[in-house]
C-alpha positions in Angstrom: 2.4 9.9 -114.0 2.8 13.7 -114.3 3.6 16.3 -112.3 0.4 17.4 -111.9 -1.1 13.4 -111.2 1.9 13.4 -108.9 0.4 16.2 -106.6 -3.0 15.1 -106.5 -1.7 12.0 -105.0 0.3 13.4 -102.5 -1.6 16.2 -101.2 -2.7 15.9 -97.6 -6.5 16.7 -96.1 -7.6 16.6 -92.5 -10.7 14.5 -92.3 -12.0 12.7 -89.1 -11.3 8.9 -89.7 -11.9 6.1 -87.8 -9.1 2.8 -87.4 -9.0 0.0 -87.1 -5.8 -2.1 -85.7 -5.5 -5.5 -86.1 -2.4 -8.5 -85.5 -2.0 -11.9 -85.5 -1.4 -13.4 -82.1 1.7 -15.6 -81.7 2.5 -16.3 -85.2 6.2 -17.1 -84.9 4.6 -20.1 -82.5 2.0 -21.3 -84.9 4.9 -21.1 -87.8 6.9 -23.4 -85.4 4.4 -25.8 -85.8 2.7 -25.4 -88.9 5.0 -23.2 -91.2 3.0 -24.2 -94.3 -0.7 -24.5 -92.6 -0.1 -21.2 -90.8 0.7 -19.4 -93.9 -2.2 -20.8 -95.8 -4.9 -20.4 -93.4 -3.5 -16.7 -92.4 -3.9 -15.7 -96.2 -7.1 -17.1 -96.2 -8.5 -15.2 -93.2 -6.7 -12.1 -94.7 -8.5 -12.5 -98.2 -11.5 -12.5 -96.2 -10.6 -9.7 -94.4 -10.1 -7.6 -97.8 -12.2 -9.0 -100.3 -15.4 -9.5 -98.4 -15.7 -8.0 -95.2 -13.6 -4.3 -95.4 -15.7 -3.5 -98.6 -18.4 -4.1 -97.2 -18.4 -2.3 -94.1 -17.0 0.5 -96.4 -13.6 0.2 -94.9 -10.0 0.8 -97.0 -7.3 -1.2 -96.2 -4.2 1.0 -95.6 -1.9 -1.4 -95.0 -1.0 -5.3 -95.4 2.2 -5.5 -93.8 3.7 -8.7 -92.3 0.7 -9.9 -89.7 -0.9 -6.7 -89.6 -4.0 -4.8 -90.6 -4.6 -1.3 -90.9 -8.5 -0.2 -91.9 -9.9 3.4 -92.1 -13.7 4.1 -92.1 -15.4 7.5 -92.3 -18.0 6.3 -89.8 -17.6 4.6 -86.0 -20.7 2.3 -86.2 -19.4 0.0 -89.4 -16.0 0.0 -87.9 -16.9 -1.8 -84.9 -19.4 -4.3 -86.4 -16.4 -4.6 -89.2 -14.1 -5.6 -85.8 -17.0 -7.8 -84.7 -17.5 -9.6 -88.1 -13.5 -10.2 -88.3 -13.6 -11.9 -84.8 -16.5 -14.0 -86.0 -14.9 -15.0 -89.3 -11.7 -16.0 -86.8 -14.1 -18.2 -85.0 -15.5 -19.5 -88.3 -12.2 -20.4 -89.3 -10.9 -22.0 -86.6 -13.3 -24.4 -86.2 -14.5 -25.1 -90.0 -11.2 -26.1 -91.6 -11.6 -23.0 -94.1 -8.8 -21.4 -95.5 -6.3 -25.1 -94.8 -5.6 -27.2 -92.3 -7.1 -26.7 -88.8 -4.6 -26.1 -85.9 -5.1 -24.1 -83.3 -7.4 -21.1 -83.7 -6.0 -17.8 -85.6 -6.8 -15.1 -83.2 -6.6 -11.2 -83.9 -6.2 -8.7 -81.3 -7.9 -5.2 -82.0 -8.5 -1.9 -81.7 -10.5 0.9 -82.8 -9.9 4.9 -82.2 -11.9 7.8 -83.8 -9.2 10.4 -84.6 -8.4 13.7 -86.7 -5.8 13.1 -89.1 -4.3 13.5 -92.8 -4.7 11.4 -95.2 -3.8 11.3 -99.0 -4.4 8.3 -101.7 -1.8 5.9 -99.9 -2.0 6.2 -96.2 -2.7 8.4 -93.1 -0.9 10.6 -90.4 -0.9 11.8 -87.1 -0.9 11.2 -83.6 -4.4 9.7 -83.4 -2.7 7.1 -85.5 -0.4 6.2 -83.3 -2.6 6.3 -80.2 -4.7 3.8 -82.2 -1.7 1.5 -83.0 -1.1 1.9 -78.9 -4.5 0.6 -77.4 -4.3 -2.4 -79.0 -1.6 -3.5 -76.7 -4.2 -4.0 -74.3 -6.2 -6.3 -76.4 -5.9 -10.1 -75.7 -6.2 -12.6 -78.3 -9.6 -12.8 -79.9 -10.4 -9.3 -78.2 -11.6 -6.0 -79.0 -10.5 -2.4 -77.2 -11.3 0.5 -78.1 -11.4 4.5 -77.0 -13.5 6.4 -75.0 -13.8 8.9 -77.5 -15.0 5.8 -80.1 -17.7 4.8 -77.3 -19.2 8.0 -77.0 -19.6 7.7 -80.5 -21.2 4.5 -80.9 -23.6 6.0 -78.8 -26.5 4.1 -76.6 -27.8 2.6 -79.2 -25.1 -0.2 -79.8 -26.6 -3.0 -78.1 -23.3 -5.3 -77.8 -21.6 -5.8 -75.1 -19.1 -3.4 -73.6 -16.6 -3.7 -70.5 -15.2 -0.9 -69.1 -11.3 -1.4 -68.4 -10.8 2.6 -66.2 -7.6 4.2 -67.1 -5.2 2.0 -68.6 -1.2 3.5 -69.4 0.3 3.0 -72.5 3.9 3.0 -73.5 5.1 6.7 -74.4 1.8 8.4 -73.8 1.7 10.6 -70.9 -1.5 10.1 -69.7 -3.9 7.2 -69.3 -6.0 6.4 -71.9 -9.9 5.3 -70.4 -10.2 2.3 -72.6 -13.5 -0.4 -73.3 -13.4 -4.2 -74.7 -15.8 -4.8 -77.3 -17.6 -8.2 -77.5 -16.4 -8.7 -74.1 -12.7 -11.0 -73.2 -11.0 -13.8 -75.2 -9.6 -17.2 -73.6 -6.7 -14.7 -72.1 -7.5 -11.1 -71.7 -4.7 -8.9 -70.7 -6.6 -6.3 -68.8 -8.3 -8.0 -66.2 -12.0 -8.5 -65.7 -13.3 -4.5 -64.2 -17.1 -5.2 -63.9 -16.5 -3.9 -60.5 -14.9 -0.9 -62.0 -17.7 0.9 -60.0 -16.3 -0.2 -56.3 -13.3 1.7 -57.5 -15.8 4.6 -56.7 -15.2 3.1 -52.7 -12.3 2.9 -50.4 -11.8 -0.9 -50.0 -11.5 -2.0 -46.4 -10.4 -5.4 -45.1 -11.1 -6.4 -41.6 -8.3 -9.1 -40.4 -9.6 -11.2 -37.3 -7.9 -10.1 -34.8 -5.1 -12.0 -33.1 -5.3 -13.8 -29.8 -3.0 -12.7 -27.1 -2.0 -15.4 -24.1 -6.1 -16.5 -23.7 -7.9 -19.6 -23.0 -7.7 -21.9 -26.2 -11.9 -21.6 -25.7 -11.5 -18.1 -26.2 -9.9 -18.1 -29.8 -12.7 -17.7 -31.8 -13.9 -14.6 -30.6 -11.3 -12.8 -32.9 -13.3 -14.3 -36.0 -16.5 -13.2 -34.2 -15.5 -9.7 -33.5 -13.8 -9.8 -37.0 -17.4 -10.7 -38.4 -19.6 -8.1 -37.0 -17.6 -5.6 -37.9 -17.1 -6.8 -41.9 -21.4 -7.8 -41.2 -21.5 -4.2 -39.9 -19.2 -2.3 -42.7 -20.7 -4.3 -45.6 -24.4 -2.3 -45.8 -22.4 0.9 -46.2 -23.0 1.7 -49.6 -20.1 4.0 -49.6 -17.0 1.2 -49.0 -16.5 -1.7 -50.4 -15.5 -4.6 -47.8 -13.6 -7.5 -48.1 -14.3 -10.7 -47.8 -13.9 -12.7 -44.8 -12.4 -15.6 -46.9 -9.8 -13.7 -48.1 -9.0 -11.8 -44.7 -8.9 -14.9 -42.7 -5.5 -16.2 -44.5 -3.8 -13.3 -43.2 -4.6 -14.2 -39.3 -1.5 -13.5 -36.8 1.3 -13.5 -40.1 1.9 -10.0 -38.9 1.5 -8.6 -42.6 2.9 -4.9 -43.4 0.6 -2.9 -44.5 1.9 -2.7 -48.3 1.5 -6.4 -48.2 -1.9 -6.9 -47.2 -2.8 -4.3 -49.7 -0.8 -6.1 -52.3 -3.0 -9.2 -51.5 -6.5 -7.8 -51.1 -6.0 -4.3 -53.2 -7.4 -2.8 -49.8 -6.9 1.0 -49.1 -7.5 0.5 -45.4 -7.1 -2.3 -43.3 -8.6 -2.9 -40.0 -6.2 -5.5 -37.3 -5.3 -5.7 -33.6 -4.8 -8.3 -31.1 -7.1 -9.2 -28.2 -6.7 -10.4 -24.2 -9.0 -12.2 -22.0 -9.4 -12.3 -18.5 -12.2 -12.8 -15.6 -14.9 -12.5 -18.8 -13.7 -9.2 -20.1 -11.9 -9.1 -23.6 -9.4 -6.1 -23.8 -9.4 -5.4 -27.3 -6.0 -3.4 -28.9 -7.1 -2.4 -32.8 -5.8 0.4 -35.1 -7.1 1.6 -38.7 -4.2 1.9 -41.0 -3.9 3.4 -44.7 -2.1 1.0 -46.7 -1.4 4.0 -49.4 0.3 6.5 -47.1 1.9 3.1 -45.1 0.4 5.5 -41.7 -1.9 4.9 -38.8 -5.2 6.6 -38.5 -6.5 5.5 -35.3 -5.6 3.3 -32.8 -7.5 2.8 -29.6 -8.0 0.1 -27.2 -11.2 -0.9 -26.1 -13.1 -3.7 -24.0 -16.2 -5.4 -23.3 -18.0 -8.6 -22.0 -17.6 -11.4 -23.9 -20.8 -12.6 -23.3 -22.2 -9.4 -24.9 -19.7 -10.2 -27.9 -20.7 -13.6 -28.4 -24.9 -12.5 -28.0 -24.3 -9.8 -30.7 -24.8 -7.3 -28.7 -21.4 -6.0 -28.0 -21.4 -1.5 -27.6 -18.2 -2.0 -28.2 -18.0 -3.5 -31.7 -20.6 -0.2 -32.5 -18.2 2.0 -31.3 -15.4 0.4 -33.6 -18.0 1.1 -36.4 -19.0 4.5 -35.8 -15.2 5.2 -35.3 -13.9 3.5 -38.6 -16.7 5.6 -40.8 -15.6 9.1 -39.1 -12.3 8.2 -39.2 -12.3 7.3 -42.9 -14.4 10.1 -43.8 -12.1 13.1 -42.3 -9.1 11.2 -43.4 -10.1 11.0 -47.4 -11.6 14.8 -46.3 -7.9 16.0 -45.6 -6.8 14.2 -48.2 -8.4 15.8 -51.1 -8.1 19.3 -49.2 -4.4 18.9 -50.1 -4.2 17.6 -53.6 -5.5 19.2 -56.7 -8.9 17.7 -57.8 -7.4 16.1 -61.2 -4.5 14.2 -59.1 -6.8 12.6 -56.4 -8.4 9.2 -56.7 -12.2 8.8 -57.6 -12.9 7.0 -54.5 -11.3 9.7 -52.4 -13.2 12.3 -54.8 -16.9 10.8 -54.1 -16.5 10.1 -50.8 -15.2 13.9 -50.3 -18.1 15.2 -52.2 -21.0 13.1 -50.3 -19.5 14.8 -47.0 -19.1 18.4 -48.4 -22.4 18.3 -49.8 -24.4 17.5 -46.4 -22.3 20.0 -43.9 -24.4 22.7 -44.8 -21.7 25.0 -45.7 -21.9 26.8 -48.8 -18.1 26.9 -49.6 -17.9 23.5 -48.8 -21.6 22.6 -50.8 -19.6 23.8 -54.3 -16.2 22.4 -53.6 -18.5 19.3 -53.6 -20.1 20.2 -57.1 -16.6 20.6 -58.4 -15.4 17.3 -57.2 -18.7 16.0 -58.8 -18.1 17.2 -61.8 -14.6 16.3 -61.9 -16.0 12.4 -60.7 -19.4 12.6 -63.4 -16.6 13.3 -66.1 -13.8 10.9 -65.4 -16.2 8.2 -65.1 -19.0 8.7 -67.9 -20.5 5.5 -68.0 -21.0 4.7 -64.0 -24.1 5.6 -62.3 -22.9 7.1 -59.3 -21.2 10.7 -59.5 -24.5 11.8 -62.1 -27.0 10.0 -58.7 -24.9 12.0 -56.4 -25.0 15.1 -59.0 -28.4 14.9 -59.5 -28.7 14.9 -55.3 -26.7 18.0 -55.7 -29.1 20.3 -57.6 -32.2 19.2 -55.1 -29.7 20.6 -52.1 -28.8 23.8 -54.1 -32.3 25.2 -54.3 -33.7 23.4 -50.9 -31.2 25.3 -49.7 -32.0 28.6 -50.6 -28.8 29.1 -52.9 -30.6 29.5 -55.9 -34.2 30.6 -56.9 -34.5 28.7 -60.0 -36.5 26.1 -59.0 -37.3 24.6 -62.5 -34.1 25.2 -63.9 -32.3 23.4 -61.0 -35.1 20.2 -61.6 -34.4 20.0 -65.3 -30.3 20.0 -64.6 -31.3 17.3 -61.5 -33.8 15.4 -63.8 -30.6 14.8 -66.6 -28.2 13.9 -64.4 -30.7 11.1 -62.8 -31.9 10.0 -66.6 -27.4 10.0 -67.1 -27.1 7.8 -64.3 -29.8 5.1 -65.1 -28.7 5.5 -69.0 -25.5 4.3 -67.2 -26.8 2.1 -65.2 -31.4 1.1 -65.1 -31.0 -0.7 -62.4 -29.0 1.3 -60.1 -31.2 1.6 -56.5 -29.3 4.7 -55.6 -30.3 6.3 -59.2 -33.9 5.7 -58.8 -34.0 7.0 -55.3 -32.6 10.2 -56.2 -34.9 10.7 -59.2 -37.5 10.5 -56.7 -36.0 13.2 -54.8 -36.1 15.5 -57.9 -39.8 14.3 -58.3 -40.7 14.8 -54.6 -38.7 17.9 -53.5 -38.4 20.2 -56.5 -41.2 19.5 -58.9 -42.9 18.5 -56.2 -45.1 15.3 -57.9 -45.3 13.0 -54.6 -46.8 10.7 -56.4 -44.5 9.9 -59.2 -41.6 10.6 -56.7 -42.6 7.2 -54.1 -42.9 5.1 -57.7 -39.1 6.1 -57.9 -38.8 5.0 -54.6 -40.7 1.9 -54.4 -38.8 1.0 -57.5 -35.8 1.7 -56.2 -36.6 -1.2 -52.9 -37.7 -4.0 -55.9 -34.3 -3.6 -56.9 -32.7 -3.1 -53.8 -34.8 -4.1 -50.9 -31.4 -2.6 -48.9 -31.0 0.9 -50.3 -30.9 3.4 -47.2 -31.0 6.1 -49.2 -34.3 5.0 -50.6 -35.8 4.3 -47.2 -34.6 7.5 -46.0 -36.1 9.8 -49.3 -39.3 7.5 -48.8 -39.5 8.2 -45.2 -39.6 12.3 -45.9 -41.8 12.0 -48.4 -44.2 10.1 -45.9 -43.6 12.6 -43.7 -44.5 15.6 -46.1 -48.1 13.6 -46.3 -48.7 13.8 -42.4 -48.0 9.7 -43.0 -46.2 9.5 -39.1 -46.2 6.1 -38.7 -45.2 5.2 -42.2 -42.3 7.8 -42.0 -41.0 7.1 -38.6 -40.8 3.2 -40.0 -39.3 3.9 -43.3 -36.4 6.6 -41.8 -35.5 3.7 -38.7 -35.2 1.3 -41.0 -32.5 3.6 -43.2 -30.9 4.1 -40.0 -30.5 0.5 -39.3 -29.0 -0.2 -42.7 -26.5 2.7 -42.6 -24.0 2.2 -39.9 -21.1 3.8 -41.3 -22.3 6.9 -43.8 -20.9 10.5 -44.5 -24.4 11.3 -44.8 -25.2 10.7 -41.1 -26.2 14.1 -40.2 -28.5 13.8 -43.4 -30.5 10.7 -42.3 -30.8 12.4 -38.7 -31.7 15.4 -40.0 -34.4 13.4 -42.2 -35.0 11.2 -39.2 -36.5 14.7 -37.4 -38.3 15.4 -40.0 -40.4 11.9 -39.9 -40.8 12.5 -36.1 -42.4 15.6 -36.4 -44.7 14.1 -38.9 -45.7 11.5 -36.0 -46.2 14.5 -33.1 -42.4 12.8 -31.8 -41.8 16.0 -31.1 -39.1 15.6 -28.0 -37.8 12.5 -30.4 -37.3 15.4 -33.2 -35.5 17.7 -31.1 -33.1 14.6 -30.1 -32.4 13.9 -33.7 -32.1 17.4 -34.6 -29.7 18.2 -32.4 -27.6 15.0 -32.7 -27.3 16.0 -36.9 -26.6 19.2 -35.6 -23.6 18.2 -33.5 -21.5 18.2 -37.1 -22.5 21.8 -37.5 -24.9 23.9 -36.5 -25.3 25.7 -40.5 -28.5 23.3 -41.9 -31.1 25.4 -42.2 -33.4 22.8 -42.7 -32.6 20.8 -39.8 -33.0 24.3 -38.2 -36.4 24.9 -38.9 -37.0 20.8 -38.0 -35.9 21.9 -34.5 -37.5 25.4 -34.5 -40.9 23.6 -35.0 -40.9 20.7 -32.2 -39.8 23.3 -29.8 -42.7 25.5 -30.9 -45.1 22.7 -30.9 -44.2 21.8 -27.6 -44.3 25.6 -26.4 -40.9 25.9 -26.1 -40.7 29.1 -27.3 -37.8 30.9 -26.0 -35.7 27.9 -27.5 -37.7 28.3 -30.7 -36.7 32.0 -31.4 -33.5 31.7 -30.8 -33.2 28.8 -33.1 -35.1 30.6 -35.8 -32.4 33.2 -35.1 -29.8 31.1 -36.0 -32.1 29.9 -39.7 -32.2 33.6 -40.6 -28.8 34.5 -39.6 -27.7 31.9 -42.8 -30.6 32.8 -44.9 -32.0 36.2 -43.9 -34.3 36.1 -46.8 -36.0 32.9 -45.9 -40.3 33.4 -45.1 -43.1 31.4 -44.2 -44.1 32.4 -47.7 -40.6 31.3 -49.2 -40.5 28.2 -46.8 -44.1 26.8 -48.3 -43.1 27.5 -51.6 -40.0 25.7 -51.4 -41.8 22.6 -49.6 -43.0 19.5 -50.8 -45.4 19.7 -47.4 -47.0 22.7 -48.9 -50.1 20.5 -50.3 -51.0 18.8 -47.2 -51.8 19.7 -43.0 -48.2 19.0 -42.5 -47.3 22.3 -44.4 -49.4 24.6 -42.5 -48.7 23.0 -38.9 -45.2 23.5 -39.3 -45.2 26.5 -41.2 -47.5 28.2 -38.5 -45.3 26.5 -36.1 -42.5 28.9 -37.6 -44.5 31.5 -37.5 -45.2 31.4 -33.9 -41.2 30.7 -33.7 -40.9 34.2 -35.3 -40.2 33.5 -39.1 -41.3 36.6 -41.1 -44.4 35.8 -42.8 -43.9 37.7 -46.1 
């Protein structure tokens, strides 16, 4: 070869490749048994590999070395079905008898990473390469893993299955690398199963029955009971994730630390306390720990009849509730108020973000868009933070913070169509395209089919009561709105978004002519801060309707001391009641209150 040859073959150009990474699993065993067979059957499958299938999924094989593979395409799509058609012909083999003697199954672990780097006639370079050869450490034998960055460009329109495995570390990379299996795990995957990767989205709770202090043997079983209703209670929060009562119940007076029960249960939080008994009271000791920060976060002792306990009717085990859900929402609050967003975890990020968002505060309203953002990005292919996005936009124009109303739709419409790409079945991602529907493009109609779809696949979705309740309420539909908002009420107990469904709840009731009912929910949403303007105007108008009207100006006082812009004009242009009698009682009802008209 010349000179000249010479440099041809050696020169270097950057391309964007994709790899391919595949090893035999436990071949020094299967040589132990089968030195002969192994070798035969591995050639075999190797021929296979690079005779038939690499040319013509219009792969190159770089490399042969030992029991390795290393394959380079110049598109993502016949790289994975490449992988997938390798894993079949591993099946094939195993079971057929091809390529020698049967033994136990020759199984590949793989991986596949879309990457920029050099290449010349003999092989490539770079650190893509090496971040390739990395991920498939987390393959298991017979599996598939492959990027995030490969995903996105397979693109919605590969149909096989995929299984999100969240950040995974790797050995001398920095930072975690968001990995997926392919074809979904072999007989012993090394990552475990994450089809719940979405309740990492959720603090994790576990409620431990609580443990009997010198009672009557009779009276033992009312730590499970208590134990029960709150777990009964906590479980139709869609914004924790609760732990079984099969798996708290082991834990029952062993006095576990708090590392340890979160060891056993992966719970962020963890609910315990002992109990006394005495002339049919039950004196209740119980305390909210964070298993993370190995602290306290409430403690408080508390009592009640234990005949009300037993009936299910106990105020006390409510109060426990209510307590746990504000206690767990300031805490994660002042949490992420002292970390930088990138450093906190997602649940602590969402859960921060639904509370911003409803205060009411505008500060507050886009620290929540960041942490959005920040969520919608980290975790691309769940539902939730493009919902809760989506949600965002609606607030930002209802609330007067920006003026373009179509512009903020079409951004709320794409994060909702994101979120059911993600997920077409996902109750809270139907309700909230709805809310786009109803509240900024203002089609009532196609907004309660989002809703009513939403209930078929999730008869318990609060949110989708509560949306469907407003939007009854916009169509002077009392009844049907009162109903629908009580019954997101009831399936709520612990939510950041209390103020929300209150302030909601208000609306519904002056739908119905519940006017004194309104000004009760109106000012209990209130009582987390007084800057909502539309709970504002909720209250302005039942105290107007019910000729309150000293109260009424002072409260639409307070609505244009946030927004000093807002008219009746504005207001019915910015309302889905516009259409119906609902918008000119209430708006005349402002009116009267002493909202501008023009």
């Amino acid at each position: 070869m010349n000179a000249e040859s010479l440099a041809a073959v050696n020169e270097l150009h950057r391309v964007v490749r994709t790899i391919l990474f595949a090893d035999l699993v436990e071949s020094c065993r299967l040589a132990e048994t089968d030195e002969e067979g192994t070798a035969a059957r591995w050639r075999g499958l190797r021929m296979a590999i690079e005779m038939r299938i690499v040319p013509e999924y219009c792969g190159r094989l770089i490399r042969t070395e030992g029991d390795g593979l290393m394959i380079v395409f110049e598109q993502a799509l016949p790289a994975a079905r490449c992988a997938l058609e390798i894993q079949r012909t591993c099946r094939l083999t195993a079971t057929s008898g091809a390529c020698g003697a049967c033994g136990d199954p020759l199984l590949l672990r793989m991986s596949l990473h879309e990457t920029e780097l050099f290449t010349d006639e003999r092989d490539v370079y770079g650190c893509g390469v090496n971040l390739a050869a990395r991920l498939y450490n987390l393959a298991g034998p017979g599996e598939i893993v492959l990027s995030e960055r490969m995903l996105d460009r397979l693109g919605a329109g590969f149909d096989t299955n995929m299984e999100d495995l969240g950040e995974c570390h790797l050995r001398h990379l920095s930072q975690p690398v968001h990995a997926y299996r392919l074809g979904g795990p072999g007989p012993r995957p090394l990552v475990a199963s994450r089809t719940a990767f979405a309740s990492q989205l959720r603090p994790s709770i576990a409620v431990i029955p609580f443990a009997a202090r010198c009672i009557e043997a009779k009276h033992y079983v009312l730590g499970e009971i208590l134990a029960d209703e709150i777990i009964g209670a906590l479980s139709r929060s869609a914004q924790l994730l609760v732990i079984s009562r099969l798996s708290t119940s082991a834990l029952r007076e062993r006095h576990a630390r708090g590392e340890e029960v979160s060891a056993l249960l992966d719970a962020q939080y963890v609910v315990s306390g002992g109990y006394s008994t005495r002339d049919g009271k039950l004196v209740l000791s119980a305390e909210l720990a964070d298993t993370r920060l190995h602290c306290v976060v409430w403690a408080q002792t508390l009592s009640d009849s234990i005949g009300a306990i037993v009936a299910g009717e106990s105020e006390m085990v409510a109060q426990i509730i209510q307590t746990i859900g504000m206690t767990i929402v300031s805490h994660e609050l002042e949490h992420a108020r002292s970390q930088a967003l990138p450093t906190l975890e997602s649940s602590t990020l969402l859960l921060s973000a639904i509370a911003l968002m409803h205060r009411g505060v505008r500060e507050e309203f886009e620290r929540a868009g960041q942490m959005l953002e920040v969520l919608a990005e980290r975790a691309r292919r769940q539902a939730t933070p493009h919902a809760w996005l989506a949600k965002w936009h609606v607030l930002r124009f209802n609330r007067g913070w920006t003026s373009d109303r179509l512009g903020e739709a079409q951004r709320a419409l794409d994060c909702a169509r994101r979120a059911l790409d993600a997920d077409s079945q996902s109750s809270m991602a139907l309700a909230v395209e709805g809310f786009v529907q109803t509240n900024l493009l203002k089609q009532l109609d196609a907004g309660e089919e989002r809703y009513e779809r939403a209930l078929h696949v999730n008869p318990n979705d609060s949110l989708a009561w509560l949306l469907k309740g407003a939007l009854h309420a916009f169509k002077g539909e009392g009844e049907q709105a009162v109903a629908s908002t009580g019954q997101a009420l009831a399936l709520s107990p612990l939510d950041p978004l209390r103020n929300f469904y209150d302030s909601l709840g208000a609306t519904a009731a002056l739908s119905a002519g519940q006017y004194e009912h309104a000004i009760e929910l109106a000012q209990r949403s209130l009582r987390g801060g007084r800057s909502n303007t539309s709970t504002l105007r909720a209250l302005a108008i039942a105290q107007s309707e019910l000729g309150m009207m000293e109260a009424a100006r002072a409260t639409v006082r307070e609505v244009l001391a946030i927004e000093p812009d807002l008219t009746v004009r504005k207001y019915l242009e910015r309302s889905p009641s516009a259409a119906y009698a609902t918008g000119r009682i209430w708006s005349e009802a402002l009116g009267r209150a002493g909202l501008p008209a023009q």
